[in-house]
N, C-alpha and C positions, 0 to 999 in steps of 0.2 A: 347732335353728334356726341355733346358732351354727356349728356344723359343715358343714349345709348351704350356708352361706353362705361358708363357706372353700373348702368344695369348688367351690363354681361359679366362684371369684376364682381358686384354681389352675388352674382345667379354664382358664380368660379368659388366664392366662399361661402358660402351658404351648402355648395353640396363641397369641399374641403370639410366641414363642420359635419354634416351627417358623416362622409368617411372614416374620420375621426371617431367619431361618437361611436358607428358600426365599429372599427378597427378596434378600441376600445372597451367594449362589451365582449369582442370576438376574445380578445387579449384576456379579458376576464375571466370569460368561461376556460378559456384553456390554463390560466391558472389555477382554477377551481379543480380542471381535471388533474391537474397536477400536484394538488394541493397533499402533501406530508401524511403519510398516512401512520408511520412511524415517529414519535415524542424521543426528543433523544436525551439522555444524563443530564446537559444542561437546561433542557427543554422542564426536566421533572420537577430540580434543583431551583428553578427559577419560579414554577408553579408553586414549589410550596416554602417561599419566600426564606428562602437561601438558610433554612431554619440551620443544619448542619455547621453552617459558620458562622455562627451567631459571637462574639466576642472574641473570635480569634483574627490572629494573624496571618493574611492568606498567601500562599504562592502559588502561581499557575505554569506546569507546565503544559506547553504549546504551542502554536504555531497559525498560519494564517487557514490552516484545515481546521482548527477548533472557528466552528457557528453553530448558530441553534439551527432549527429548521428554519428557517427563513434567511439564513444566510451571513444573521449577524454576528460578528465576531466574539468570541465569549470572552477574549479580555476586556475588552469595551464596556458590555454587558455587567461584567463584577466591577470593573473601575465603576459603572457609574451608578451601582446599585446601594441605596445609604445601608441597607444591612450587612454591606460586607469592606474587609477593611483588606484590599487587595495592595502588597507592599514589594513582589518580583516576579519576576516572569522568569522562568528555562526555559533553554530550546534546545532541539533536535540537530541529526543532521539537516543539511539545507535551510537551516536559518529560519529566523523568525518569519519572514515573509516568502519562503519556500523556494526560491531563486537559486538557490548556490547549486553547483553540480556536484555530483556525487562524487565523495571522499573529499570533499574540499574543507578544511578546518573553517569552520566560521568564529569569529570574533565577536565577545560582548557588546552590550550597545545598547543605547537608551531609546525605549520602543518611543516614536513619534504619536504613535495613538492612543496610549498610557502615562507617558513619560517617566513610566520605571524603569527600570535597570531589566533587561535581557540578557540573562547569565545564558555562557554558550555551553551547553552538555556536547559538541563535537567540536574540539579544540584541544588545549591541553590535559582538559579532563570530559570524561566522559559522564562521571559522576558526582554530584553536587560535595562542595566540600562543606564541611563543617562553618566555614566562615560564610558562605551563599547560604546556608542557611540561619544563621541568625539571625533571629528575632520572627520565624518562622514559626506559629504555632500545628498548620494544617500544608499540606500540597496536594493540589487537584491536578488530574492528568486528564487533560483532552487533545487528542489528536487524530485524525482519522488513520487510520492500519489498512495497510492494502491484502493482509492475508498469507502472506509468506515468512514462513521462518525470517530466510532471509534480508529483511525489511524493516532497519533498526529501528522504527519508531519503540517498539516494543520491548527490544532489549533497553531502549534506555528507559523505559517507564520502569524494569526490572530494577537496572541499577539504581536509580531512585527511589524504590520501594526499600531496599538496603538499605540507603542511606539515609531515610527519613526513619528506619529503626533504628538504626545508630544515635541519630540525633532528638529520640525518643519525639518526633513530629509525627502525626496522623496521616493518612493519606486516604485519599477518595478518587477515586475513578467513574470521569462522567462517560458514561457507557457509550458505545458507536456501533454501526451495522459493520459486522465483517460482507465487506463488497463483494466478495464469491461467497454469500450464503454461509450457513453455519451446517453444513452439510457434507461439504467436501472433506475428503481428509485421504490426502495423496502426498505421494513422491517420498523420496528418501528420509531414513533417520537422520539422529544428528549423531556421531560417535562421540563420546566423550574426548580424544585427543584432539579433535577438530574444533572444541567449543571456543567461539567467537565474537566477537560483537556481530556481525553477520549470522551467528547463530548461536544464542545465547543459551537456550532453553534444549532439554531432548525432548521434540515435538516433528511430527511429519513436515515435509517441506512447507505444503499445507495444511494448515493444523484444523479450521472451521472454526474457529473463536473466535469469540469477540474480547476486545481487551480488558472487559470487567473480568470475564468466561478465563483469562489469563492472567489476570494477577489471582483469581484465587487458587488456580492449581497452580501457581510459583511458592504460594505460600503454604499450601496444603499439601503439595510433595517435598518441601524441603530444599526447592533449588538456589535461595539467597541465604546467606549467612547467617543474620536476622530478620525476619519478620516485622512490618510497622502492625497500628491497628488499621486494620483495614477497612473501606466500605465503599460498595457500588453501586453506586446512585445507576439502577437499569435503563433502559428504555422500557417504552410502552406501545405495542404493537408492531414489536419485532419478531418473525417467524424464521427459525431456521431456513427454511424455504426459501427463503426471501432473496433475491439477486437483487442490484441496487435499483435498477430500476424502479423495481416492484414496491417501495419503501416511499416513493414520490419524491423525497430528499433533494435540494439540489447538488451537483456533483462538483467540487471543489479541487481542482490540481493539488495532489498531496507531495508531488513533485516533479522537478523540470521533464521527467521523461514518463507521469503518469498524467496527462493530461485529458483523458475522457471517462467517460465510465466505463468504457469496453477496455481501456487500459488494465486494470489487475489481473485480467483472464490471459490477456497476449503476455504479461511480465510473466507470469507461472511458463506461458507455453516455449517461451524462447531465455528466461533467465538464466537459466543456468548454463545453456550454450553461450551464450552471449558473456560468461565470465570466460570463456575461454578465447586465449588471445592467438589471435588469426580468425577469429569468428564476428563478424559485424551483424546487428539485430538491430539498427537502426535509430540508437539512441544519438540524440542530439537533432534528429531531421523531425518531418512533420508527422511522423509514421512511427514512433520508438515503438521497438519491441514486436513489430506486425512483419516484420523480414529478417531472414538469416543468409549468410551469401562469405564468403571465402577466397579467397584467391585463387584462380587455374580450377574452378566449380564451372561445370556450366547448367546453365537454370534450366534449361529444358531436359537434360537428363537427369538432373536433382528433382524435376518436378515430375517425371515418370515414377521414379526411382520411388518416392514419399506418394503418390497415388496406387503406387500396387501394394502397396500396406494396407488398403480398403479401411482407413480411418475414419468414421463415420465422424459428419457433421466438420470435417473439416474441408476446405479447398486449399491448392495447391496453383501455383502460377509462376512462370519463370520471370528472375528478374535478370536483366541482361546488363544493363547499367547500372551501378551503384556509389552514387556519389561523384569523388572523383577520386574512384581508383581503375585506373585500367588491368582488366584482365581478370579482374571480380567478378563473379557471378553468383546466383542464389534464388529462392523462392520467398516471393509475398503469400504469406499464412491467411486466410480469412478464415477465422470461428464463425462457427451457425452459433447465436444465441440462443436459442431456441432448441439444441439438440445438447444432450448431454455427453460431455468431451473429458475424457483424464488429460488435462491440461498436463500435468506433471510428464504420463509420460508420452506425451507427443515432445516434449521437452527433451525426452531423451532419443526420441524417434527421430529427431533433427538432428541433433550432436550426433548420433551416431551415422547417419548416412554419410555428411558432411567428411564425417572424420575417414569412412571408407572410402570415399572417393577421393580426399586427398593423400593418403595413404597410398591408395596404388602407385599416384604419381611420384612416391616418393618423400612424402609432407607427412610428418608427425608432430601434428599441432598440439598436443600434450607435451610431448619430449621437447618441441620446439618452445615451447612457451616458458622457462629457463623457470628456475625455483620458485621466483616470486611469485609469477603467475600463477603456475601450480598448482602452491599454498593458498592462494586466494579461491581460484576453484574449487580446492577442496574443503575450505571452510564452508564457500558454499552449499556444495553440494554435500556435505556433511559427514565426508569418508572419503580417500584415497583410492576409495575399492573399484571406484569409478575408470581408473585408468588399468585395473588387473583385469577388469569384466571386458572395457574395450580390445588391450591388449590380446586376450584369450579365444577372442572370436561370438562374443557373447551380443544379439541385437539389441534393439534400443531396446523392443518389447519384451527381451527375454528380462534385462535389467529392470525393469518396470513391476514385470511379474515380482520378483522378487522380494518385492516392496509391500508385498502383502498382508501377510504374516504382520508385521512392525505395523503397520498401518490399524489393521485390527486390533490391538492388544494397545494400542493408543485410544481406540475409539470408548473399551472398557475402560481406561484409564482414565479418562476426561469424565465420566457420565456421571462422576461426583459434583464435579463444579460448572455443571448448565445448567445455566439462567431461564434460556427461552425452549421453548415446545418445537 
């Protein structure tokens, strides 16, 4: 009996163990399919043995989206590398470990996996002071960019780059895939009166760069005060082409409301509505950025209303619940990834149906949304002009069109400072 009963526990691990081993190999191969096909800034920087920092004093801005391809973290990587003499960290908005919510001041603080000093760049200053930098010979910027103007990782790499000429330090930019490709280049300018930390730069809402591809037209149009010396360590086997997929990379929350890779595409398609207050786009839930919905909307006529605009490659679907507001309603957006979408202005093909249907009822969600809002909106969207065009009777797609001209004369403007093919 007792025998019996061993033999069926071994026959039970024994095939446990081939499972295993299959499950294993299986796990393997799909890693292999998955495997980087893209070398990223730190990936190059660490190939050719961190020669650039050779007897300097390093600081690193970035955040828990700086890793190599395989996921490891690049402060870690320079802490534990003996050729490099790594001495502070900067960070962005949402903090070192990417957690804070948007607009929230984060606080300095001694990284646990460095145990350096994490100077905060969104607090009471935005840009490194003279006293964070000393004893600073170099500053490296890694942080993953999601592709929008509006997306301060980038403004603060800007103000940094300032400030590292001020303080006559070097700076080096470890290159990253722009996650919507180096192709797109849509949505609105940035007006000069509207300029922001939300929108630092005059560049299309989406610009198609990558952040080396940006700091050198920041320094080669003249849009910082001073200029550091500059250098960007590129990637290797990054195609404009390229959606992030495409790159095998693993995909890294860059923050609390960009959590997958199909996130940068939904932030372009619904961000800018979603700055307007009365307009909910579903940040904070499991879904940021993939729904738009209003107060006194109903989603089945909002989802007619956005289907007879024949926008290819997008779907439309009523949302009748949302959250817990009563009497809210609105449409779940699903992109084809596979079909090519002006994200920007389905962006405004939202805000604007939205805004007509509450309008009729009476709701002026611009007029209503009091100064501050506004202002915030219009930083975003990078011009005022936004509420003359709705006002006027102008649709989402006419305001789109419009965008063309500026979109172009940006495309010649850039074609000095790309990197990749």
């Amino acid at each position: 009996m007792l025998a019996g009963k061993t033999t069926q526990f071994l026959s039970k691990l024994v095939g446990l163990a081939l499972f295993t081993a299959l499950a294993g190999g299986l796990q393997a191969r799909l890693f292999e399919k998955r495997k980087a096909v893209v070398e990223l800034g730190i990936d190059r920087l660490r190939a050719d043995g961190y020669a650039i920092l050779k007897g300097a004093r390093v600081g690193l801005i970035t955040n828990h989206s700086g890793v190599d391809a395989s996921g490891t973290k690049t402060r870690l990587l320079l802490h534990r590398a003996r050729e490099v003499n790594l001495v502070a960290l900067y960070t962005p908005e949402h903090g070192l470990d990417g957690t804070e919510l948007a607009g929230k001041w984060v606080a300095s603080r001694v990284d646990s996996v460095t145990g350096l000093t994490a100077f905060s760049l969104y607090g009471k200053t935005r840009k490194p002071t003279r006293k964070m930098l000393a004893g600073i010979d170099v500053l490296l910027f890694d942080i993953q960019d999601v592709g929008a103007r509006c997306y301060t990782y980038l403004s603060t790499m800007g103000l940094c780059m300032e400030a590292a000429a001020e303080a006559g330090v070097r700076f080096v930019v470890l290159d990253r895939p722009n996650p919507l490709g180096g192709e797109r280049v849509e949505g609105p300018p940035l007006e000069s009166a509207w300029k922001s930390f939300v929108g630092q730069y005059p560049v299309p809402f989406v610009h198609g760069l990558s952040a080396g591809e940006l700091a050198k037209m920041i320094v080669g149009e003249g849009w910082i005060k001073v200029a550091p010396a500059l250098t960007v360590v590129p990637m290797r086997g990054w195609r404009r082409s390229m959606g992030w997929r495409a790159t095998g990379l693993p995909w890294v929350r860059t923050s609390p409301n960009i959590p997958r890779v199909s996130s940068p595409a939904y932030y372009i398609a619904t961000g800018i509505a979603q700055h307007v207050p009365g307009i909910d786009a579903g940040t904070g839930t499991r879904t940021p950025f993939e729904y738009v919905a209003a107060k006194g909307i109903d989603g089945g006529e909002l989802a007619a209303l956005l289907r007879a605009e024949g926008l290819a490659g997008v779907k439309f679907s009523p949302l009748v619940r949302v959250r817990k507001k009563p009497g809210w309603g609105g449409v779940r957006v699903e992109i084809d990834e596979a079909r090519v979408v002006d994200l920007a202005a389905l962006d405004l093909v939202l805000l604007e149906a939205i805004y007509r249907l509450s309008k009729r009822d009476g709701i002026d969600l611009i007029a209503d949304a009091g100064a501050a809002g506004r202002s915030l909106l219009f930083k975003v969207y990078g011009s005022d002009s936004l509420r003359r065009d709705l006002e006027s009777g102008k649709s989402g797609a006419q305001i789109a069109a419009s965008w063309g001209a500026g979109c172009r004369a940006f495309r010649a403007q850039r074609r000095d400072y790309l990197i990749y093919p």
